[in-house]
mmCIF file as Biopython writes it, N, C-alpha, C and O atoms, coordinates in Angstrom:
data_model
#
loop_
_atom_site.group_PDB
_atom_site.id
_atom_site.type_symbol
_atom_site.label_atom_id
_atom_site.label_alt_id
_atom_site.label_comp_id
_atom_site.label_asym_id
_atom_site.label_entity_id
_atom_site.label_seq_id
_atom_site.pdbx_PDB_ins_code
_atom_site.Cartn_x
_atom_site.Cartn_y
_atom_site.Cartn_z
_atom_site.occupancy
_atom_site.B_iso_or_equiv
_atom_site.auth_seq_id
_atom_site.auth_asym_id
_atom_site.pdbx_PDB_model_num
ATOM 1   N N  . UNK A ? 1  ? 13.261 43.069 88.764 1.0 0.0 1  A 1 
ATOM 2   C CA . UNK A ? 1  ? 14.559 42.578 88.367 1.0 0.0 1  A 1 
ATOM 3   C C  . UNK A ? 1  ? 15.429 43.728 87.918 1.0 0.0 1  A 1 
ATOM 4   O O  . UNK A ? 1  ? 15.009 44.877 88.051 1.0 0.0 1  A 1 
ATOM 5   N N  . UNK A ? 2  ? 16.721 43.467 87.347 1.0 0.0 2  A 1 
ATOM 6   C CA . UNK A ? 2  ? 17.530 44.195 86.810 1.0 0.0 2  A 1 
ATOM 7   C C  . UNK A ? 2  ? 18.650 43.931 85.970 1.0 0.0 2  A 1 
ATOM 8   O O  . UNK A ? 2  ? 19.362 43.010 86.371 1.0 0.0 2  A 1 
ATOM 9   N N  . UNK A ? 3  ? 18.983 44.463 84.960 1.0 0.0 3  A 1 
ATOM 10  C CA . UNK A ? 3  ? 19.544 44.551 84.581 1.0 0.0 3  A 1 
ATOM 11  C C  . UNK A ? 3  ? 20.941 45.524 84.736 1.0 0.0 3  A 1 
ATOM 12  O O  . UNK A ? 3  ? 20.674 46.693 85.012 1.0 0.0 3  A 1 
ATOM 13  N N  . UNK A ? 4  ? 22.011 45.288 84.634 1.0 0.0 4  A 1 
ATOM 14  C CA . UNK A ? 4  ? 23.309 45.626 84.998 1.0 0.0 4  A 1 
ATOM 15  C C  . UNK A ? 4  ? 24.382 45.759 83.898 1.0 0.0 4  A 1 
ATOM 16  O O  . UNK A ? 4  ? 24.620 44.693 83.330 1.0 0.0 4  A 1 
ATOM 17  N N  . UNK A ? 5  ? 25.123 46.886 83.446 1.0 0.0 5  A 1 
ATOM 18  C CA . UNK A ? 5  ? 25.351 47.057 82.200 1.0 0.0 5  A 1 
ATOM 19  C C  . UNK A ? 5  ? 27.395 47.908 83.231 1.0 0.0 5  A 1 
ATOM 20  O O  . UNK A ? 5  ? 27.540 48.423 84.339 1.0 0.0 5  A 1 
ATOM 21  N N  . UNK A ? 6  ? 28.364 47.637 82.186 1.0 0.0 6  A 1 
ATOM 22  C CA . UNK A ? 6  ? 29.597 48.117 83.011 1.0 0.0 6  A 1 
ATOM 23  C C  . UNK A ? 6  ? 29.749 48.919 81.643 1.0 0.0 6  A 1 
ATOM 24  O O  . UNK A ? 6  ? 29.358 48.445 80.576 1.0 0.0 6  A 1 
ATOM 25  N N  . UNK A ? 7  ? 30.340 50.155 81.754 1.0 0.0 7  A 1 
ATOM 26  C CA . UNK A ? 7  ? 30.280 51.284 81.379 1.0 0.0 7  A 1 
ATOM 27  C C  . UNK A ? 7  ? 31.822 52.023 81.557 1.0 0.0 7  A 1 
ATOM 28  O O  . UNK A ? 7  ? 32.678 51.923 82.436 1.0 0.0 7  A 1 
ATOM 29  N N  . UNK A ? 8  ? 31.742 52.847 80.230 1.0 0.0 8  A 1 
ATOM 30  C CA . UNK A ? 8  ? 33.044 53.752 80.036 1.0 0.0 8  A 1 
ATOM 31  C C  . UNK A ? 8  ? 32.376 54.929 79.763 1.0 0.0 8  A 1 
ATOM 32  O O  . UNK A ? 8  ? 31.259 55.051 79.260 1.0 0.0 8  A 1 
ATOM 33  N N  . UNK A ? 9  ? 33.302 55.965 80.210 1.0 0.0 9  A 1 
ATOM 34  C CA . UNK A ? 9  ? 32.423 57.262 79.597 1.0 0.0 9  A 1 
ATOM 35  C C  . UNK A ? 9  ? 33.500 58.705 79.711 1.0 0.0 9  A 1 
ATOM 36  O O  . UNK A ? 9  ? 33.983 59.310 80.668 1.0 0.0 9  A 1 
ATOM 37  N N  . UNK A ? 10 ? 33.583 58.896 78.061 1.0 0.0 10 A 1 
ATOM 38  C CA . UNK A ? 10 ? 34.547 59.893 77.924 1.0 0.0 10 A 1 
ATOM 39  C C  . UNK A ? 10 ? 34.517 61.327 78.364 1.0 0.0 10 A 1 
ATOM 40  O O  . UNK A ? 10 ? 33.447 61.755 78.795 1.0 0.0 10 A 1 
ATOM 41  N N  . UNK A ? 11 ? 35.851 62.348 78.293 1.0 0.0 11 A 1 
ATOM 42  C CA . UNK A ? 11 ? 35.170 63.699 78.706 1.0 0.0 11 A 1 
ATOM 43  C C  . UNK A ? 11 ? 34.099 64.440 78.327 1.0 0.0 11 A 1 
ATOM 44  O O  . UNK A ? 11 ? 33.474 65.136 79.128 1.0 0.0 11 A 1 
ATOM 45  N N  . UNK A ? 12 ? 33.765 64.328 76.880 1.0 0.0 12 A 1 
ATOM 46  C CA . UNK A ? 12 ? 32.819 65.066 76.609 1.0 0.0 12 A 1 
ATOM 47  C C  . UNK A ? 12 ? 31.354 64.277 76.750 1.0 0.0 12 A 1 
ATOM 48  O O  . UNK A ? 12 ? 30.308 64.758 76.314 1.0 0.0 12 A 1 
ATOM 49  N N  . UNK A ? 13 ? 31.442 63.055 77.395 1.0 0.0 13 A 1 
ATOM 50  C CA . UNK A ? 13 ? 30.068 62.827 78.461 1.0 0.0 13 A 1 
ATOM 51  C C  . UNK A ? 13 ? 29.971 61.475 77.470 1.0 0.0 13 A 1 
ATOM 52  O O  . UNK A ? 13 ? 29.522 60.556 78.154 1.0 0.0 13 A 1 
ATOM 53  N N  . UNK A ? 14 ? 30.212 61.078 76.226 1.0 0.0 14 A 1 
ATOM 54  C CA . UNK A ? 14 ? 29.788 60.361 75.542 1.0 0.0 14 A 1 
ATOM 55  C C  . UNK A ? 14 ? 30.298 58.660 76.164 1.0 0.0 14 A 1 
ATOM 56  O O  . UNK A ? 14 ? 31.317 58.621 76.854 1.0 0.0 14 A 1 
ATOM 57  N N  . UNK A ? 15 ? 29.635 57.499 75.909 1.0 0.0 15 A 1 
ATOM 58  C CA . UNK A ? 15 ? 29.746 56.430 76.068 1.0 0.0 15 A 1 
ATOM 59  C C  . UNK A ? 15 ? 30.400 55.360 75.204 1.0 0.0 15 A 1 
ATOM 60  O O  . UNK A ? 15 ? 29.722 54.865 74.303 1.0 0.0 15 A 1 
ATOM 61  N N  . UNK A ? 16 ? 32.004 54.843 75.447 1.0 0.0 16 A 1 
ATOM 62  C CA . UNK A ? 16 ? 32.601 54.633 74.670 1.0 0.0 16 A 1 
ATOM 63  C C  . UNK A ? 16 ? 32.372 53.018 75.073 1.0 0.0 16 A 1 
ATOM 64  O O  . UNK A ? 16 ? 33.142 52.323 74.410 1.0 0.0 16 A 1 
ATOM 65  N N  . UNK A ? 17 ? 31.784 52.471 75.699 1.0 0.0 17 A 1 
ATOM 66  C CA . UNK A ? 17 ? 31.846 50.415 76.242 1.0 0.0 17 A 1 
ATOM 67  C C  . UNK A ? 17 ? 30.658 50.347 76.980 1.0 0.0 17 A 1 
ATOM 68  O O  . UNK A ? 17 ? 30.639 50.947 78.055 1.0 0.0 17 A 1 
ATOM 69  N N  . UNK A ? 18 ? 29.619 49.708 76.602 1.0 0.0 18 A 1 
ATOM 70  C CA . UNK A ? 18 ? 28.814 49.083 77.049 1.0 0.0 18 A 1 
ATOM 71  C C  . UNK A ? 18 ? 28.705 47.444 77.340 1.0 0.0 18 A 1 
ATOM 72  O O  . UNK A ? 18 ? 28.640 46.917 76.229 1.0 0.0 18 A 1 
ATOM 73  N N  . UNK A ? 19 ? 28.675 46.770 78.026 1.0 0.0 19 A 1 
ATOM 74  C CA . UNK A ? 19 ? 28.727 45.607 78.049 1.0 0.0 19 A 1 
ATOM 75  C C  . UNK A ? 19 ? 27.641 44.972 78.889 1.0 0.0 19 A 1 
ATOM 76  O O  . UNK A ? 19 ? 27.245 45.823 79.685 1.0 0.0 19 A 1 
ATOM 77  N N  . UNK A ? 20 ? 27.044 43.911 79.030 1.0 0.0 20 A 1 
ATOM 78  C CA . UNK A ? 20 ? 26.394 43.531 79.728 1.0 0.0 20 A 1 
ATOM 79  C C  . UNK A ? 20 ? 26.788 42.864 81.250 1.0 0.0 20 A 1 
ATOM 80  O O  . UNK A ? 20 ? 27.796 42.163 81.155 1.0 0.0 20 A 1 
ATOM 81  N N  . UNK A ? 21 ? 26.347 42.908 82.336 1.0 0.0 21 A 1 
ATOM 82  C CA . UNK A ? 21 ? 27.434 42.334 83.273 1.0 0.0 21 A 1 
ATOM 83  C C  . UNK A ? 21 ? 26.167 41.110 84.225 1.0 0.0 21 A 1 
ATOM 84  O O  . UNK A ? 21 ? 25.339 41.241 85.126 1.0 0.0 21 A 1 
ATOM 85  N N  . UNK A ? 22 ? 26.695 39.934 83.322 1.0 0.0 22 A 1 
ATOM 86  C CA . UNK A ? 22 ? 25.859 38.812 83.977 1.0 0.0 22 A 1 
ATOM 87  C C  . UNK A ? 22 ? 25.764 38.537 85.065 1.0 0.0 22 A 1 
ATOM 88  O O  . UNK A ? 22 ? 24.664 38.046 85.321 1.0 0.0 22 A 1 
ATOM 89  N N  . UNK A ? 23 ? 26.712 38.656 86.246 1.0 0.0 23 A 1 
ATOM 90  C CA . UNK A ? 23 ? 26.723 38.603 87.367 1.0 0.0 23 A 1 
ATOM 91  C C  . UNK A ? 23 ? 25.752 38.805 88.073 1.0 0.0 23 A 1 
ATOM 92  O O  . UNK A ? 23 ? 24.873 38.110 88.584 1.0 0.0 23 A 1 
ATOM 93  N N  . UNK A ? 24 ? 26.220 40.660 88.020 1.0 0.0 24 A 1 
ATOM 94  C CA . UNK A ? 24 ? 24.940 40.861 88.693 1.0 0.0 24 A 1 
ATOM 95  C C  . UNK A ? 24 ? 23.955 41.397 88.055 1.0 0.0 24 A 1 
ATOM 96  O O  . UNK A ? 24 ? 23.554 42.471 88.504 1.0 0.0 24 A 1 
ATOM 97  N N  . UNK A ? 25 ? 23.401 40.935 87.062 1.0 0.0 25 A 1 
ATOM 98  C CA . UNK A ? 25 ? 21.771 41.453 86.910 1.0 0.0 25 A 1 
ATOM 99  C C  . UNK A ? 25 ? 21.368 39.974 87.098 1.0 0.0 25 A 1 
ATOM 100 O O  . UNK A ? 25 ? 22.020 38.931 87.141 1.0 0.0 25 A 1 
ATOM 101 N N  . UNK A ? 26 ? 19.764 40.330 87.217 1.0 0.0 26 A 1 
ATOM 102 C CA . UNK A ? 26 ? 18.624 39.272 87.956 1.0 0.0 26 A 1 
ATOM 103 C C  . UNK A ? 26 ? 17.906 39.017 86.376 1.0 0.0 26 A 1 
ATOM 104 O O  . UNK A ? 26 ? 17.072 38.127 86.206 1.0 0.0 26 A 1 
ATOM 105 N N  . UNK A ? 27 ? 18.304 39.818 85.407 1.0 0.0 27 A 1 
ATOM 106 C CA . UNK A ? 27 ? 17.029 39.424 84.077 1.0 0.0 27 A 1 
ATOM 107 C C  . UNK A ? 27 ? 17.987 39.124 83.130 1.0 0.0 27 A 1 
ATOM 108 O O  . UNK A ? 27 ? 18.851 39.911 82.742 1.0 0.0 27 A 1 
ATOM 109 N N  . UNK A ? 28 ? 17.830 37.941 82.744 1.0 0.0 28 A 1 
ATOM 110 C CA . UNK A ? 28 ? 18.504 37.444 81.564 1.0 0.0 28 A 1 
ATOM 111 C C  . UNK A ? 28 ? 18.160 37.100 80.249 1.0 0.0 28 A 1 
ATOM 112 O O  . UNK A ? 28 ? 18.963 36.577 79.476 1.0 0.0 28 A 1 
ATOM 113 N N  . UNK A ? 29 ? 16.684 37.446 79.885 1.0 0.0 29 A 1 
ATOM 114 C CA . UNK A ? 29 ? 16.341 37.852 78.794 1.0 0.0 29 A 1 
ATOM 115 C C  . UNK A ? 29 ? 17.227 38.608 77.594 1.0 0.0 29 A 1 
ATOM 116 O O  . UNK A ? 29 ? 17.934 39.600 77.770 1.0 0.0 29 A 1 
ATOM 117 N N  . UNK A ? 30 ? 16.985 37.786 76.124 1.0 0.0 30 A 1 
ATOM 118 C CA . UNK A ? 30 ? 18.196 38.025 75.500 1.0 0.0 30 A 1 
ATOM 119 C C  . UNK A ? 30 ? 17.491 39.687 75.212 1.0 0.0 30 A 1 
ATOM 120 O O  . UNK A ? 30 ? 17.902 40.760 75.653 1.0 0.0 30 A 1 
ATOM 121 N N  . UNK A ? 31 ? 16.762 39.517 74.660 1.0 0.0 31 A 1 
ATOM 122 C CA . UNK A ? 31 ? 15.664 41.068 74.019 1.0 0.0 31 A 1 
ATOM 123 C C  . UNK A ? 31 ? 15.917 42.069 74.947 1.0 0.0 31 A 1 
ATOM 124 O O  . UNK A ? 31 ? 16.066 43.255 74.654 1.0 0.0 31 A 1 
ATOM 125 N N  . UNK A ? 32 ? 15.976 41.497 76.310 1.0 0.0 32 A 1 
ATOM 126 C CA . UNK A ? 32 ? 16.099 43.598 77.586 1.0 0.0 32 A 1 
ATOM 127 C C  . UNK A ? 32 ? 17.259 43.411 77.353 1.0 0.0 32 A 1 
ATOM 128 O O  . UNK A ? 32 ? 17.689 44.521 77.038 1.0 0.0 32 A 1 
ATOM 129 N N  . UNK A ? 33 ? 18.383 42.408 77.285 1.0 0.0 33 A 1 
ATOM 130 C CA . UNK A ? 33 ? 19.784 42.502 77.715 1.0 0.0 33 A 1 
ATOM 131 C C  . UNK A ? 33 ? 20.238 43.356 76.402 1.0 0.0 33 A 1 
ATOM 132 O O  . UNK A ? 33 ? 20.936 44.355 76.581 1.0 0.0 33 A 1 
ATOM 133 N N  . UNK A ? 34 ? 19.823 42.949 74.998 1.0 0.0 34 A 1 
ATOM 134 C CA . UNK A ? 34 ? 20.416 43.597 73.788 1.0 0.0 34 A 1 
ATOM 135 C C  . UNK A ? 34 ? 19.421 45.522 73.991 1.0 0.0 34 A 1 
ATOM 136 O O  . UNK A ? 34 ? 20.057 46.540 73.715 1.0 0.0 34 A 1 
ATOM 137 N N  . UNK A ? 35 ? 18.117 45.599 74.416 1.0 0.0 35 A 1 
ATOM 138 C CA . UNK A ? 35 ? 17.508 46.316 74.319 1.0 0.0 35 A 1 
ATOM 139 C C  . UNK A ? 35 ? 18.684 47.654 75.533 1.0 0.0 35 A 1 
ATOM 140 O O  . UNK A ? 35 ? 18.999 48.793 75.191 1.0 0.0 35 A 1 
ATOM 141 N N  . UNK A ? 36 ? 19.037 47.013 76.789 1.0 0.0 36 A 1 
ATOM 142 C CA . UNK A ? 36 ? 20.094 47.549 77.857 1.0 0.0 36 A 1 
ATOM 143 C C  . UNK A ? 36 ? 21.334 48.218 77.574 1.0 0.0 36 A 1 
ATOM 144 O O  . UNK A ? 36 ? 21.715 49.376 77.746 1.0 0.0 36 A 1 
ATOM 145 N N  . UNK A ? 37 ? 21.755 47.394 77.191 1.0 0.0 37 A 1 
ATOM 146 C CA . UNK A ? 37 ? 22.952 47.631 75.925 1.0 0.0 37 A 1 
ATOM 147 C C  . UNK A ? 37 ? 23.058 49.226 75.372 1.0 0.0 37 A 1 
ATOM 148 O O  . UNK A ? 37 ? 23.515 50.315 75.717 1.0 0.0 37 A 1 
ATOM 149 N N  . UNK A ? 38 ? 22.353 48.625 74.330 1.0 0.0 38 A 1 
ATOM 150 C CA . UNK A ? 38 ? 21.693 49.899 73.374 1.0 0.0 38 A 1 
ATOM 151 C C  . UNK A ? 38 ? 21.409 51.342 74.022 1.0 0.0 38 A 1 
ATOM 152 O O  . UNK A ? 38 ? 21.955 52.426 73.815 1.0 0.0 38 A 1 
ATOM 153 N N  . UNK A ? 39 ? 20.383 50.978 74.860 1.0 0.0 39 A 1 
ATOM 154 C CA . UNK A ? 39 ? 20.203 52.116 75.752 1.0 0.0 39 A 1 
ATOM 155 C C  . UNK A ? 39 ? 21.384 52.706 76.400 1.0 0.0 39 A 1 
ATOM 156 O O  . UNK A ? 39 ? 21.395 53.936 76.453 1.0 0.0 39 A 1 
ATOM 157 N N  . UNK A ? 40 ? 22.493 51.997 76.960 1.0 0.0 40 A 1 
ATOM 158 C CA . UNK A ? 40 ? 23.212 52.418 77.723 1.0 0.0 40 A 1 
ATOM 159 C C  . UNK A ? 40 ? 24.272 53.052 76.579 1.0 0.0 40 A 1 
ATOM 160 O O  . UNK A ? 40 ? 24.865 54.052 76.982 1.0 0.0 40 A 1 
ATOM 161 N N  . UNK A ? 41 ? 24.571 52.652 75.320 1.0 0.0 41 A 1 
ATOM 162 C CA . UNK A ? 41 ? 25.637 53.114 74.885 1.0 0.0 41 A 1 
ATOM 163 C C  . UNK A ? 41 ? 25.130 54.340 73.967 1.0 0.0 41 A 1 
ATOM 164 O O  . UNK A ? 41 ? 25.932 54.964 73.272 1.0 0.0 41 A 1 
ATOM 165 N N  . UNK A ? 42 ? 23.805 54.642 74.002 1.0 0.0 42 A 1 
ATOM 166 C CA . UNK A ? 42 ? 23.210 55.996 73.208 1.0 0.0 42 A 1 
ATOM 167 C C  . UNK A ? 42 ? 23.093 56.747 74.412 1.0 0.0 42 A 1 
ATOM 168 O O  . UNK A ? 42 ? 22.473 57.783 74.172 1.0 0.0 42 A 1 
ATOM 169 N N  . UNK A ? 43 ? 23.513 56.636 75.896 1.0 0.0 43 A 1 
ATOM 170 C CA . UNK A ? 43 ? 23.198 57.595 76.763 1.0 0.0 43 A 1 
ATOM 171 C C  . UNK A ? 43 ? 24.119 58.555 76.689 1.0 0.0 43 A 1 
ATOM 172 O O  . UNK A ? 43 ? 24.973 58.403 75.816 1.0 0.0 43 A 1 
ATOM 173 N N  . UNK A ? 44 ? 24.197 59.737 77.532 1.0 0.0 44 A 1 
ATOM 174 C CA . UNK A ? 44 ? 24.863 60.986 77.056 1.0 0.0 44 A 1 
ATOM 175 C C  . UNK A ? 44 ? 25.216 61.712 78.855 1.0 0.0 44 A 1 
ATOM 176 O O  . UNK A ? 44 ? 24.399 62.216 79.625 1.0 0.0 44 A 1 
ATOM 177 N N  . UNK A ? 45 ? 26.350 61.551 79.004 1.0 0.0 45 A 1 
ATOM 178 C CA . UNK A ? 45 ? 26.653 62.215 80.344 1.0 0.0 45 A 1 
ATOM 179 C C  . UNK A ? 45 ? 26.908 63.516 79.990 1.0 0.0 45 A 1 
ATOM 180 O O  . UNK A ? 45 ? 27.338 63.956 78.924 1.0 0.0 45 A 1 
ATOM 181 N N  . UNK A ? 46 ? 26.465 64.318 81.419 1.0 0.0 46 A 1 
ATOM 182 C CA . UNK A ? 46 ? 27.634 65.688 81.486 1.0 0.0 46 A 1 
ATOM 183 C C  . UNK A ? 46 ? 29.387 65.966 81.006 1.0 0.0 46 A 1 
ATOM 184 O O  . UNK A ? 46 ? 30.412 65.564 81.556 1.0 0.0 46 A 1 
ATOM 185 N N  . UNK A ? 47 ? 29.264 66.519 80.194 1.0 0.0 47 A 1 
ATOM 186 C CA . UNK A ? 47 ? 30.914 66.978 80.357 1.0 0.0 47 A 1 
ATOM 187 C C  . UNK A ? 47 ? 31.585 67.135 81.081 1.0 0.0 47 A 1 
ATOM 188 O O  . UNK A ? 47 ? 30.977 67.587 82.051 1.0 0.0 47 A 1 
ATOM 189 N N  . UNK A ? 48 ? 33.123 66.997 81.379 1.0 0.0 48 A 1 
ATOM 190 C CA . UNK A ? 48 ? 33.708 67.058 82.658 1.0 0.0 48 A 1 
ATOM 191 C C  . UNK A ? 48 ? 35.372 67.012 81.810 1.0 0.0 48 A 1 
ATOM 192 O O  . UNK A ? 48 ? 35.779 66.000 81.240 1.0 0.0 48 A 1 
ATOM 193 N N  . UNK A ? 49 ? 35.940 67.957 81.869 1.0 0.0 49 A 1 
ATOM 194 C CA . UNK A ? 49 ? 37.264 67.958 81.261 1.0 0.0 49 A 1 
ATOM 195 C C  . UNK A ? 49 ? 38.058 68.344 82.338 1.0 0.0 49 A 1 
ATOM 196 O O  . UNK A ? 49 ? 39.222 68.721 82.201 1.0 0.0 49 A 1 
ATOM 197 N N  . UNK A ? 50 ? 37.459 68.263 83.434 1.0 0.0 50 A 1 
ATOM 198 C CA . UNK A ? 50 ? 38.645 67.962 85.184 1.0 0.0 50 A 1 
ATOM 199 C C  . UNK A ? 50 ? 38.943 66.633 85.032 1.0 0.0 50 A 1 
ATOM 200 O O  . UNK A ? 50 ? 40.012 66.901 84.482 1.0 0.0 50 A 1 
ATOM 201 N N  . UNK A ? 51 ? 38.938 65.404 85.038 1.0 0.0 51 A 1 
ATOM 202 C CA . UNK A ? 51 ? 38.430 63.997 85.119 1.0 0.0 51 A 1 
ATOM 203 C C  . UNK A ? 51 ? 39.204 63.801 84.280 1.0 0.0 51 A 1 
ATOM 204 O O  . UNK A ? 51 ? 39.417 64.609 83.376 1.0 0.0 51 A 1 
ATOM 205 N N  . UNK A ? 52 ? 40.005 62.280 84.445 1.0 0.0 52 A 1 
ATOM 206 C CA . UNK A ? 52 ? 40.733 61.265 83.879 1.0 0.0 52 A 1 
ATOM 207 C C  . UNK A ? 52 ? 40.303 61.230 82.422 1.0 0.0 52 A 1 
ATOM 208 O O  . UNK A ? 52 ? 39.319 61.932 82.192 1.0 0.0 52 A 1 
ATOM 209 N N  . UNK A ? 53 ? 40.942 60.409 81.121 1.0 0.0 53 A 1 
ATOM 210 C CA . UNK A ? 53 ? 40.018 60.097 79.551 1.0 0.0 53 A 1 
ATOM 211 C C  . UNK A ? 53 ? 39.216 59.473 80.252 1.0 0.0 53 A 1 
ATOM 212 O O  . UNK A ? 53 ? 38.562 60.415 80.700 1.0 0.0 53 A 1 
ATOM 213 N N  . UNK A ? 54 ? 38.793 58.605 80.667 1.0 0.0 54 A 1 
ATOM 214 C CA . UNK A ? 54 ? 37.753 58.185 80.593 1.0 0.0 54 A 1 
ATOM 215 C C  . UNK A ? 54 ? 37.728 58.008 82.271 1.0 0.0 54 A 1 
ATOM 216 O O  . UNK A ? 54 ? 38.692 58.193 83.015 1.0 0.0 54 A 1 
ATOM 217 N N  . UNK A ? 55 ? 35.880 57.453 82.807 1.0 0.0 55 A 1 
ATOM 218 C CA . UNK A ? 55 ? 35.735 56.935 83.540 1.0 0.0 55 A 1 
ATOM 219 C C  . UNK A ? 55 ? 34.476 55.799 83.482 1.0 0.0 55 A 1 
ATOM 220 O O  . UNK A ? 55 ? 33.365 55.882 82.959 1.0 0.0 55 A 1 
ATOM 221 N N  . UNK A ? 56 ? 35.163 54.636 84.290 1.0 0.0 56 A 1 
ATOM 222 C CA . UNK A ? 56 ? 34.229 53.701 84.180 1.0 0.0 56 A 1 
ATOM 223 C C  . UNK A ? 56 ? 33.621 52.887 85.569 1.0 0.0 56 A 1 
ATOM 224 O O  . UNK A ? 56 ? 34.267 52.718 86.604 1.0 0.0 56 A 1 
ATOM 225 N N  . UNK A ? 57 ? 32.000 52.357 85.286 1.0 0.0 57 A 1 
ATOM 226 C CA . UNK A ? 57 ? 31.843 52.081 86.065 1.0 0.0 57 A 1 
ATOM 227 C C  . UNK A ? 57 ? 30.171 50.972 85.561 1.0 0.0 57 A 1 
ATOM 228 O O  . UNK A ? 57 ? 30.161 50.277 84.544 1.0 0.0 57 A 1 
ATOM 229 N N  . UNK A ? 58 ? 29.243 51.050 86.304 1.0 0.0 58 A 1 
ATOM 230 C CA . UNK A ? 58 ? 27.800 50.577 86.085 1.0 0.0 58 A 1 
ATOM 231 C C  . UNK A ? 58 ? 26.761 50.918 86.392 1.0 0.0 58 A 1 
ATOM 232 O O  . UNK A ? 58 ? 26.398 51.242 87.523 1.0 0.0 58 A 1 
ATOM 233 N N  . UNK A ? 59 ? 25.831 50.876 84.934 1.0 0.0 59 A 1 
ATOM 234 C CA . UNK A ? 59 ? 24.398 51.182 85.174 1.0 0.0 59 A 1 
ATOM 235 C C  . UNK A ? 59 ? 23.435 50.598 85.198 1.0 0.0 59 A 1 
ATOM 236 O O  . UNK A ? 59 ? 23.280 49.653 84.425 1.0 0.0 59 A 1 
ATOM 237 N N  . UNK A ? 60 ? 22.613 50.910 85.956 1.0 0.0 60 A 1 
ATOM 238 C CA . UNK A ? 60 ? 21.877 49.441 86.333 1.0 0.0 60 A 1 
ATOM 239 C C  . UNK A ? 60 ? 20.537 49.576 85.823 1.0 0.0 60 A 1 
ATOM 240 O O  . UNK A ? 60 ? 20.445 50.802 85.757 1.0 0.0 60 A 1 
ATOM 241 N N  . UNK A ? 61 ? 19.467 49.125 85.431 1.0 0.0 61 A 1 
ATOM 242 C CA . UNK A ? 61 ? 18.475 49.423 84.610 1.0 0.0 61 A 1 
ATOM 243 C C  . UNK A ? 61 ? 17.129 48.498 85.921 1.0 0.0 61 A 1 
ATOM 244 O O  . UNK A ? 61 ? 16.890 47.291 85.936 1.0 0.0 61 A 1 
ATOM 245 N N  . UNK A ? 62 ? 16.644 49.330 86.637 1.0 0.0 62 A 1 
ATOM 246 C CA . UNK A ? 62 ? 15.650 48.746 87.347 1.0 0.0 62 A 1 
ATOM 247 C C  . UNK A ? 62 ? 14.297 48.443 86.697 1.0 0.0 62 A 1 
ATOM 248 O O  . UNK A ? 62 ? 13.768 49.280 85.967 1.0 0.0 62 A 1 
ATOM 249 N N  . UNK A ? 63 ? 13.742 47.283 86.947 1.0 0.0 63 A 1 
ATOM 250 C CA . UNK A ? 63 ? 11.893 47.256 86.153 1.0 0.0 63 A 1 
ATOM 251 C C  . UNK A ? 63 ? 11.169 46.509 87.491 1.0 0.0 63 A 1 
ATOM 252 O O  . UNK A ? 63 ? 11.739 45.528 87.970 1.0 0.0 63 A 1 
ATOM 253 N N  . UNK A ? 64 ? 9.921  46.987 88.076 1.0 0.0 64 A 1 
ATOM 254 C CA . UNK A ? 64 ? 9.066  47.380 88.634 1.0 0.0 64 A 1 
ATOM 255 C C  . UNK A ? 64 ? 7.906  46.344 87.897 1.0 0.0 64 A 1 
ATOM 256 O O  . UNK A ? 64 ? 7.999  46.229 86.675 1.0 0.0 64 A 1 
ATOM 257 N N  . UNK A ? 65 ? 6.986  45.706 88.494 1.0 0.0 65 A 1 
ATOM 258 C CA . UNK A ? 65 ? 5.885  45.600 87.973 1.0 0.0 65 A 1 
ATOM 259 C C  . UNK A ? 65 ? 4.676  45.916 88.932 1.0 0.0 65 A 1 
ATOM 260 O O  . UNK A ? 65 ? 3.520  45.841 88.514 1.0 0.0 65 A 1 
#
């Protein structure tokens, strides 16, 4: 399954909007969805001070069994 998270992310790489995006993820578990979240808004991009304030888009969190 997966989880699917829509995303902002400022110049200096940091993550300013995490949200969950029900659509399209396949796991709707409240615990991965808050656990997704989390993860996604402590993540840490490359710097890039060519690039718009921000850019946004989605990360998708794949699980395998």
């Amino acid at each position: 399954g997966k989880i699917v998270t829509n995303i902002c992310v400022n110049r200096e790489g940091r993550v300013t909007y995490a949200v969950y995006n029900k659509k399209d993820s396949t796991i709707k578990t409240k615990k991965l969805v808050k656990q997704a979240e989390t993860t996604a808004r402590n993540y840490r991009f490359e710097r890039d001070y060519t690039v718009s304030d921000k850019q946004c888009g989605k990360l998708t969190f794949i699980f395998e069994l």
